[in-house]
C-alpha positions in Angstrom: -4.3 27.5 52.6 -6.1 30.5 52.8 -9.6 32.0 52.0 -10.4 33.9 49.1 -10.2 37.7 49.5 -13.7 39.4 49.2 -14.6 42.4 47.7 -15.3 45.5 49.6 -17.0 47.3 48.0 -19.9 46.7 44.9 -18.0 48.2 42.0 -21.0 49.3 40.0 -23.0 51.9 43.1 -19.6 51.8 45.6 -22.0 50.1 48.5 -20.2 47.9 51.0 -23.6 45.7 51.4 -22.0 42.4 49.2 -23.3 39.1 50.0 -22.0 36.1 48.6 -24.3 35.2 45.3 -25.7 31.2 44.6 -24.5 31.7 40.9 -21.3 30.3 41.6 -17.7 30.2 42.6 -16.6 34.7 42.5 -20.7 35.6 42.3 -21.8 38.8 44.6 -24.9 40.6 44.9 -25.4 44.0 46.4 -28.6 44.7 48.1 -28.1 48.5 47.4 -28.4 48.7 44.0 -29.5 44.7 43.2 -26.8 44.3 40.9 -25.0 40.7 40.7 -21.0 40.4 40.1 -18.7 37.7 39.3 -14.6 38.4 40.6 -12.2 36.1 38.3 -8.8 36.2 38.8 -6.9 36.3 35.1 -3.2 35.0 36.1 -0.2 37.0 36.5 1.3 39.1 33.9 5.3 37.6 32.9 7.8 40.6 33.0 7.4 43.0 30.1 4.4 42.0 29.1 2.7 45.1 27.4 -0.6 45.4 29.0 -3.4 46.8 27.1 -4.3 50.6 28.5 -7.4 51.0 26.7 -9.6 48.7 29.0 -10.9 46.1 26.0 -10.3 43.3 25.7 -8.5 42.5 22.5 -9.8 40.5 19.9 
């Protein structure tokens, strides 16, 4: 098995300064802008699955 994949970069200020956050399994914080993160992996999408474009989730 292999490790998780770590960000590289803090996705709110673009820093590379991540460390890994107490908060809990996929929690960052980056020292440059003291922000804390949380990476979740959703699942993969089936084939033709319309994905949503606008960037909300739907309701």
């Amino acid at each position: 098995m292999s490790e998780r994949a770590a960000p590289f970069y803090c996705p709110y200020c673009g820093d590379e300064d991540l460390r890994p956050s107490e908060q809990g399994h996929g929690a960052w914080e980056c020292a440059a802008c003291s922000r804390a993160f949380q990476l979740k992996f959703l699942g993969l999408l089936a084939p033709g699955t319309p994905s949503n474009h606008s960037g909300r989730e739907q309701i």
